[in-house]
C-alpha positions in Angstrom: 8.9 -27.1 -11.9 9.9 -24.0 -9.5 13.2 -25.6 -9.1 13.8 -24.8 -12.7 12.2 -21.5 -13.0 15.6 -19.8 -12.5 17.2 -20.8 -15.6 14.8 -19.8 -17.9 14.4 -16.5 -16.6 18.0 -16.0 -17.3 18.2 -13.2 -19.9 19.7 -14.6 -23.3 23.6 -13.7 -23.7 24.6 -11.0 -25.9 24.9 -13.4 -28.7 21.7 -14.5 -29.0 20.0 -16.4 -31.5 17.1 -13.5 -33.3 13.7 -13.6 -32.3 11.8 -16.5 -33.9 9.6 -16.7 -36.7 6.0 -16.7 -36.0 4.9 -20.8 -35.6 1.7 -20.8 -37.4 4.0 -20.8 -40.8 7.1 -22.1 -39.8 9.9 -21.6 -41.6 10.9 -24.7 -44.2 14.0 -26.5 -43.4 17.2 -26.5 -45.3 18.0 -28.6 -47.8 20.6 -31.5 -46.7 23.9 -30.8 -46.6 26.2 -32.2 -49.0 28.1 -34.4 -45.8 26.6 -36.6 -44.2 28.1 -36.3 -41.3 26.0 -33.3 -39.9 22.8 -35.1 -41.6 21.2 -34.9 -38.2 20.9 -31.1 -37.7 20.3 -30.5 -41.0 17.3 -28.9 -39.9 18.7 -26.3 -37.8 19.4 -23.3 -39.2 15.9 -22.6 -40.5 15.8 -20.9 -36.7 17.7 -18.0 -38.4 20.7 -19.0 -36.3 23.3 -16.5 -37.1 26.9 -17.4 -36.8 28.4 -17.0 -33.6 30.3 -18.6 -30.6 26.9 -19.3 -29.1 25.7 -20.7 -31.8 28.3 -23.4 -32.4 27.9 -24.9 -28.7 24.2 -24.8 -29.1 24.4 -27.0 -32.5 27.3 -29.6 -30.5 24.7 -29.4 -27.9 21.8 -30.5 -30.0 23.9 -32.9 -31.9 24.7 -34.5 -28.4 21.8 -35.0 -27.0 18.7 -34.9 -29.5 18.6 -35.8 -33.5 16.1 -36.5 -36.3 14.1 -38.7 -36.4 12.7 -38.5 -33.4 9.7 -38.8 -31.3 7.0 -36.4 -29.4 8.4 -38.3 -25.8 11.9 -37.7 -27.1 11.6 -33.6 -27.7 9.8 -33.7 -24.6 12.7 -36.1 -22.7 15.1 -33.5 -24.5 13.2 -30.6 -23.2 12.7 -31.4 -19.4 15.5 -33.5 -18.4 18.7 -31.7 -20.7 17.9 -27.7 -22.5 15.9 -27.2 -19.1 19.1 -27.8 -16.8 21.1 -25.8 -18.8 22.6 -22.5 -17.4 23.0 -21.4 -21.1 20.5 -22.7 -23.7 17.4 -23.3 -21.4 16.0 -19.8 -22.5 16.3 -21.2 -26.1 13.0 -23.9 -25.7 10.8 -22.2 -27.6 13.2 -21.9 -30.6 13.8 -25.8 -30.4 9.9 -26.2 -30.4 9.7 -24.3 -33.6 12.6 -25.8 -35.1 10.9 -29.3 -34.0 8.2 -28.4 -35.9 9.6 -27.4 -39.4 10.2 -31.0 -39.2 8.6 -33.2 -41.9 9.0 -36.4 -39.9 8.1 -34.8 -36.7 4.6 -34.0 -35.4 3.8 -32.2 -31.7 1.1 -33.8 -29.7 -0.6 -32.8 -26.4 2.5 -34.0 -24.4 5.0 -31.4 -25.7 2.1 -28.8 -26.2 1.5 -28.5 -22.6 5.4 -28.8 -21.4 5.8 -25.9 -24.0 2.4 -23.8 -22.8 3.2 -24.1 -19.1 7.3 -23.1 -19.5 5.8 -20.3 -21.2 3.6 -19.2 -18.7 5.0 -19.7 -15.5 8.3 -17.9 -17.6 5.7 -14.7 -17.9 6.7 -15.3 -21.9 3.0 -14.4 -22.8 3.7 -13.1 -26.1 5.1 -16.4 -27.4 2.0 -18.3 -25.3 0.2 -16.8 -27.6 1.9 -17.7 -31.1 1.8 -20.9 -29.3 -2.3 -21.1 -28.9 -2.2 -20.2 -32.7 -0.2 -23.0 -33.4 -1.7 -25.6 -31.7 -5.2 -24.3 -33.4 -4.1 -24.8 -36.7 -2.1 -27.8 -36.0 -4.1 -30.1 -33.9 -3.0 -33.0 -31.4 -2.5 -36.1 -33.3 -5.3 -37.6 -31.2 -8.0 -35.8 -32.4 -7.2 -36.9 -36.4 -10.5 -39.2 -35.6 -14.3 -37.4 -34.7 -13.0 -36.5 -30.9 -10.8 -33.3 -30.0 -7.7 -33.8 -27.8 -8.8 -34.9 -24.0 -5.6 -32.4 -23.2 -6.9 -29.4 -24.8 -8.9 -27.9 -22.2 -5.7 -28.0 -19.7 -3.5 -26.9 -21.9 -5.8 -23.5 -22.5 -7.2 -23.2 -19.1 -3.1 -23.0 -17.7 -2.8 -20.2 -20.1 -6.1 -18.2 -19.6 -4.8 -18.2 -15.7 -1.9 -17.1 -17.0 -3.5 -14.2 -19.4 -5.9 -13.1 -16.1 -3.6 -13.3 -13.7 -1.5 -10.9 -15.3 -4.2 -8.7 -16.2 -4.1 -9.4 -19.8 -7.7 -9.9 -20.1 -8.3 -9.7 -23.8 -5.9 -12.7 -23.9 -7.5 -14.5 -21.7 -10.4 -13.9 -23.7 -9.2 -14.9 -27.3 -7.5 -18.1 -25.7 -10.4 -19.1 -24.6 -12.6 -18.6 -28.1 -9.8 -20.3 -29.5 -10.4 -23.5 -27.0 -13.4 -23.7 -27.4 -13.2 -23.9 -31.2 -11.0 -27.5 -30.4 -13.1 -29.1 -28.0 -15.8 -31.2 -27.6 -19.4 -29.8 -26.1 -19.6 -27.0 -23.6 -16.5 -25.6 -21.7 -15.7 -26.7 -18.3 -17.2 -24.4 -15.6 -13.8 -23.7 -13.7 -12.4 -22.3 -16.9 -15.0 -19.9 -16.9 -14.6 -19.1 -13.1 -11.0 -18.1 -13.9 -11.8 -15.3 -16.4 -14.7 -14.2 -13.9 -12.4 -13.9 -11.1 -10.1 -12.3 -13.7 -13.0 -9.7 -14.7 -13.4 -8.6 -11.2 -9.9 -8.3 -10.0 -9.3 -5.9 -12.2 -12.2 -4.3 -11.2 -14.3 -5.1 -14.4 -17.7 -6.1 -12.8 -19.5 -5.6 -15.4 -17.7 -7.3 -17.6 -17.4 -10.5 -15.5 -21.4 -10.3 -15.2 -21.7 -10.2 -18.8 -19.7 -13.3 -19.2 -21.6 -15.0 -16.3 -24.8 -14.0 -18.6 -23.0 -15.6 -21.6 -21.7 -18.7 -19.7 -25.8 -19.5 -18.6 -26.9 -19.1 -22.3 -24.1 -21.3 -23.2 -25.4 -24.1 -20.6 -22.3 -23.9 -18.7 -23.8 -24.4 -14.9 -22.2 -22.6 -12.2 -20.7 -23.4 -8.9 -20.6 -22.6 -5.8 -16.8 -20.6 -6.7 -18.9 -18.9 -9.5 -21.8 -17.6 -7.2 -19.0 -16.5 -4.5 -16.6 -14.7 -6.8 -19.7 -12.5 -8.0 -21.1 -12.1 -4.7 -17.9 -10.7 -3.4 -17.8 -8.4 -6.2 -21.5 -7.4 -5.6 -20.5 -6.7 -2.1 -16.7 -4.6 -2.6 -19.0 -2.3 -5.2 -21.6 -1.7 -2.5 -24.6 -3.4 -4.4 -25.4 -5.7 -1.4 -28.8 -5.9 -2.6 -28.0 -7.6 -5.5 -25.5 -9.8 -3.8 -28.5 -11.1 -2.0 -30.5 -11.4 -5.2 -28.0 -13.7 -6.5 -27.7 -15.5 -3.3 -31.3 -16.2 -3.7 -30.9 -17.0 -7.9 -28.0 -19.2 -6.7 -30.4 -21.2 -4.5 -33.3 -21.7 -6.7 -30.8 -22.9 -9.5 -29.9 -25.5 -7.0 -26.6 -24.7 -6.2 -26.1 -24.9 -2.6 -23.5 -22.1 -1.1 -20.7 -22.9 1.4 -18.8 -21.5 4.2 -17.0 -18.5 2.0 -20.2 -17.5 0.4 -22.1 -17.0 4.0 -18.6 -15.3 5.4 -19.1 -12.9 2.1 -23.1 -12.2 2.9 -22.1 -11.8 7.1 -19.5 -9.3 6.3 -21.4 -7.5 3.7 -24.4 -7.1 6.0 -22.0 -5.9 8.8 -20.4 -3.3 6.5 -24.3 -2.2 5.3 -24.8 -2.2 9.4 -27.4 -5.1 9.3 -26.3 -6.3 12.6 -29.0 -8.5 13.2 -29.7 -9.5 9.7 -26.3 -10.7 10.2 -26.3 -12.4 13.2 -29.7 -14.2 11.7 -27.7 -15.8 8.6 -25.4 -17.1 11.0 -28.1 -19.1 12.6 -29.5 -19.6 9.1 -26.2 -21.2 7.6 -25.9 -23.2 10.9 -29.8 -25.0 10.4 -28.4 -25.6 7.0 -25.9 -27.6 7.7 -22.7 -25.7 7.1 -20.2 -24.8 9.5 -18.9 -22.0 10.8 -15.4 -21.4 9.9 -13.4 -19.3 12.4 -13.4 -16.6 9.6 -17.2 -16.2 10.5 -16.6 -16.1 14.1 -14.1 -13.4 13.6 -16.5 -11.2 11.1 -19.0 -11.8 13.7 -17.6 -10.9 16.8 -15.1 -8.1 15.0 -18.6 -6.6 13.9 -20.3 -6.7 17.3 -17.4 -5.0 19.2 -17.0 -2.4 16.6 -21.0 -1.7 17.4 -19.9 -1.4 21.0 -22.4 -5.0 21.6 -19.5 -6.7 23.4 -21.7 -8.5 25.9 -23.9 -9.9 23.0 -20.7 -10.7 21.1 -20.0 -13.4 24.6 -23.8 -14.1 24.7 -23.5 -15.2 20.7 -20.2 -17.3 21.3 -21.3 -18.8 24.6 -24.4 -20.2 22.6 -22.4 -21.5 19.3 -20.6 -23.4 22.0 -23.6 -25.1 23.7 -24.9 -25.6 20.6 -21.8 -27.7 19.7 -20.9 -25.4 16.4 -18.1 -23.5 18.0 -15.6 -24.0 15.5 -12.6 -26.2 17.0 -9.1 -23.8 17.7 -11.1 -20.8 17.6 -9.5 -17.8 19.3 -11.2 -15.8 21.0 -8.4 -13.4 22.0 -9.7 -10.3 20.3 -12.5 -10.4 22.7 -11.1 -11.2 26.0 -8.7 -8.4 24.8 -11.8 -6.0 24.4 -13.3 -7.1 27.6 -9.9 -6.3 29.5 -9.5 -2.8 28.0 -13.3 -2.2 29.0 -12.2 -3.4 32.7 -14.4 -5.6 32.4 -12.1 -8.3 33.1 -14.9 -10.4 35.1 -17.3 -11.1 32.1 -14.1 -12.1 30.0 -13.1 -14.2 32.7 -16.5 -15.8 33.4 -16.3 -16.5 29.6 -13.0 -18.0 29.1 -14.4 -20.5 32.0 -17.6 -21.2 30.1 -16.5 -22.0 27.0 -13.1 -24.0 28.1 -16.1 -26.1 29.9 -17.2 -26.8 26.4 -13.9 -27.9 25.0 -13.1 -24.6 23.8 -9.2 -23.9 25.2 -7.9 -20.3 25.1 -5.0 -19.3 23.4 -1.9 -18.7 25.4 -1.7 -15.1 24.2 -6.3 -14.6 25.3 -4.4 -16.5 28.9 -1.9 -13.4 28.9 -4.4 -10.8 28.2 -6.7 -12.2 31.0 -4.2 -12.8 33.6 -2.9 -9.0 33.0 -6.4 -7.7 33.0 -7.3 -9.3 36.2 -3.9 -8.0 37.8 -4.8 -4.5 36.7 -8.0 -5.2 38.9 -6.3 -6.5 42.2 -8.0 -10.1 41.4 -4.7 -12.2 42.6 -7.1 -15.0 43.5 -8.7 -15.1 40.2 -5.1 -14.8 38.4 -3.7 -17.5 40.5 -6.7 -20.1 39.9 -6.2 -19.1 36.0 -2.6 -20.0 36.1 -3.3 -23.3 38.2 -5.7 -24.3 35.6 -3.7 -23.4 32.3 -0.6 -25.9 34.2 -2.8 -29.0 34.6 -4.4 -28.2 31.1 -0.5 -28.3 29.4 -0.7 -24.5 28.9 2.5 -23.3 30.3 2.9 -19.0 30.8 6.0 -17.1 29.7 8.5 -17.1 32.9 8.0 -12.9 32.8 4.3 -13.2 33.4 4.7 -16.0 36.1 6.9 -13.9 38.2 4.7 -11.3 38.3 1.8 -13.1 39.5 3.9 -14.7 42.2 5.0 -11.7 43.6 1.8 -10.7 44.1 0.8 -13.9 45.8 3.6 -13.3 47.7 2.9 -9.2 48.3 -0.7 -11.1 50.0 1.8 -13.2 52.6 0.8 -16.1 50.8 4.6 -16.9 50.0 3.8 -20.7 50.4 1.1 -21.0 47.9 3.6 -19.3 45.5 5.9 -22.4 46.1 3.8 -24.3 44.8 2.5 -23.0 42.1 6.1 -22.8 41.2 6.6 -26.4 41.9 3.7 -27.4 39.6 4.8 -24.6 37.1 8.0 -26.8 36.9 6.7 -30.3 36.9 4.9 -28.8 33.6 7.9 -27.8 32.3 8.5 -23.9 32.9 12.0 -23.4 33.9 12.4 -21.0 36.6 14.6 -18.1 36.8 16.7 -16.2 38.9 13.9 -13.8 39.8 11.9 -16.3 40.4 13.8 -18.2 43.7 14.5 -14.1 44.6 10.6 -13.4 44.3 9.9 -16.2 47.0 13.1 -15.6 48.9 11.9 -12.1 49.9 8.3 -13.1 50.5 9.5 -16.4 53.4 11.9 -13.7 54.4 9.1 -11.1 55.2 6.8 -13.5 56.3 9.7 -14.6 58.8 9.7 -18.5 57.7 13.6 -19.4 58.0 13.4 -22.7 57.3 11.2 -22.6 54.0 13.4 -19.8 53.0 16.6 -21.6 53.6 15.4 -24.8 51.2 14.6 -22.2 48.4 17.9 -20.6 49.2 20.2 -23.7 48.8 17.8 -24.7 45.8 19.1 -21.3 44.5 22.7 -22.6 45.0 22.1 -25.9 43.7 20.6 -24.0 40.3 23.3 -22.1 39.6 21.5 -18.9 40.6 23.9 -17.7 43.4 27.4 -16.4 41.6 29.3 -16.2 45.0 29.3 -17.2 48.7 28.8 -13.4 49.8 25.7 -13.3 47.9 24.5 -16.7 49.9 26.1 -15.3 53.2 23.3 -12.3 52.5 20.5 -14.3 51.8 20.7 -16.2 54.5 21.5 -12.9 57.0 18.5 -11.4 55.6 16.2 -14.8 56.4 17.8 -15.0 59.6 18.0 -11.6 61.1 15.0 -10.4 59.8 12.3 -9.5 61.9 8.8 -8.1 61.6 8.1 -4.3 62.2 6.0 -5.2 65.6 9.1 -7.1 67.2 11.7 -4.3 66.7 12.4 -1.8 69.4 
């Protein structure tokens, strides 16, 4: 349907036709014409269409394609496949609904009732949703002539009670939903409800919303999990995290059992009330339930830890959901190797990067990148170098700007081989080296006085494309070849 949202926002041209009659009391149709030949349009001008160019395209337009008698499936046919496509007339719909319906041969069902309801909605044409609503009140679904309502009625409304509280209109989200549930059979569906709770508290009517929760139980209407978390939340944003945990406990004892959002809710409302360890035990309470941790309550948890300044426990706490087997798969734990860094305490964060990637849990590239930095900010080349070894054979391949600078300082150690081939299994992995890369290990063989390695990584250089001219080679190969080391120059 968003394909065709563009026409009927298109604001009607100057000639317009006037705004329609309200549809509970549509107006009658004209008396037939005295030709026959325009018999099948008869009906028309009973939409107050006033004379004008528009006007007379519109009626050729409707002679074309659509003509009494027809059918529910035919308006709808009509509607969808011809007035919605077209650049000029589409905005007209809701006057050919109410022009349908002056119709004495013609009677809507549920079909064209929830094409019309939805146009309307997703069209933000609330005022006419709502003339529609009273229509479809007083005029029924010809399926529910026996002693059973329309199946389609509940749809229908719920589309335009999300419509009503999504745009804030909340007292016509209410009245369409009185008015539903004067068509259907038995009690509402609890996911209507949720809607006008959620609606309640967005726009910052708690009060409201728990008065309709009250209303809903007395009613019989169950509620869900989505109901309990929607009020919870609310309980929480309005700092009454006491009473979020009384209806946590109501929710329980009514049988409903809560998920991964309403725990997330409870850890982060704890956190923000500074229950640290209240926190930390519903974690370990919604894990012996059964329900797994999300990386949303990772991230409450560990966020809320470091902001306490408990780093260390923050590791200790991930290090044991990992053991445990309930680390949630892909989590990143970037934000604390990050944290660990900028406390120099690059050790711990590497220890725990090797503790849990044990466990199956694989850093991110960007946690790699704030770990290999942190340890070069240390002096740890050693440690950076294993790191970078390890991400290669594990398929993590590093940015070519944070490669070269740990292989100059391999190199700046004299250890000018073991940056060759780190390179060499950098680009077996598929890192493509650059220019500063062959310069990086040129310089270190050259001050490490090993002509001949130099010389290969030299005419690899040329081979590459990385030496513009031959007095740039000539130099290279001076500098390897002429060099010597400070102790064996006079």
């Amino acid at each position: 349907m968003k394909k065709f949202l563009k026409p009927i926002l298109k604001p009607p041209p100057p000639c317009s036709l006037p705004p329609v009659s309200p549809i509970p009391n549509p107006p009658l149709p004209a008396p037939p014409p005295e030709s026959h030949t325009d018999t099948c349009v008869s009906p028309l001008p009973t939409l107050t269409l006033s004379p004008n160019p528009n006007y007379d395209h519109l009626l050729h337009f409707l002679k074309t394609h659509i003509a009494p008698p027809f059918t529910p499936n035919t308006l709808l046919h009509f509607l969808k496949s011809k007035l919605h496509h077209h650049p000029s007339f589409t905005h007209y719909d809701f006057h050919i609904f109410n022009w349908a319906s002056s119709i004495d041969s013609f009677r809507h069902n549920h079909s064209t009732f929830e094409w019309m309801a939805r146009t309307l909605a997703v069209t933000n044409r609330l005022r006419h949703l709502r003339d529609l609503l009273l229509f479809i009140a007083s005029n029924p679904c010809p399926c529910s002539d026996g002693i059973f309502s329309c199946p389609r009625a509940e749809p229908i409304f719920r589309f335009a009670i999300h419509a009503y509280s999504k745009a804030g209109k909340l007292d016509d989200a209410i009245f369409s939903f009185h008015t539903m549930r004067r068509l259907i059979d038995g009690r509402p569906n609890v996911a209507v409800c949720n809607i006008l709770i959620h609606g309640f508290v967005k726009c910052g009517r708690h009060d409201r919303a728990l008065e309709f929760y009250d209303e809903m139980v007395r009613d019989r209407v169950k509620p869900d999990v989505f109901t309990f978390n929607i009020l919870i939340s609310s309980y929480c944003r309005n700092s009454q995290f006491g009473l979020a945990l009384e209806l946590f406990k109501e929710m329980r004892k009514m049988g409903c059992h809560p998920n991964v959002v309403t725990f997330n809710t409870l850890i982060k409302g704890m956190f923000r009330e500074r229950k640290i360890d209240e926190g930390i035990e519903m974690a370990h309470e919604m894990i012996e339930l059964g329900c797994h941790l999300s990386n949303v309550t990772c991230e409450i948890l560990v966020s809320g830890l470091c902001k306490e300044g408990r780093v260390l426990q923050a590791c200790d706490l991930l290090v044991d959901f990992s053991k445990r087997g309930v680390l949630p798969k892909g989590y990143d734990y970037f934000v604390l190797v990050e944290v660990l860094c900028g406390k120099g305490n690059a050790i711990r964060a590497l220890e725990l990067i090797h503790e849990l990637w044990n466990k199956g849990s694989v850093p991110s590239l960007i946690a790699c990148i704030m770990m290999i930095d942190g340890l070069r900010g240390l002096g740890k080349t050693e440690e950076a170098r294993s790191l970078v070894e390890k991400m290669l054979k594990e398929g993590i391949v590093l940015d070519i700007v944070t490669f070269n600078c740990v292989l100059q300082d391999i190199c700046n150690l004299r250890r000018t081989e073991d940056a060759n081939k780190l390179r060499l299994l950098a680009s077996s992995k598929g890192l493509e080296p650059d220019g500063m890369t062959y310069k990086i290990l040129v310089t270190g063989y050259t001050g490490e006085g090993s002509r001949k390695e130099g010389e290969l990584v030299v005419n690899e250089m040329l081979d590459m494309g990385f030496i513009p001219d031959l007095a740039s080679y000539n130099k290279l190969m001076n500098g390897l070849f002429n060099f010597r080391p400070s102790s064996q120059q006079t």
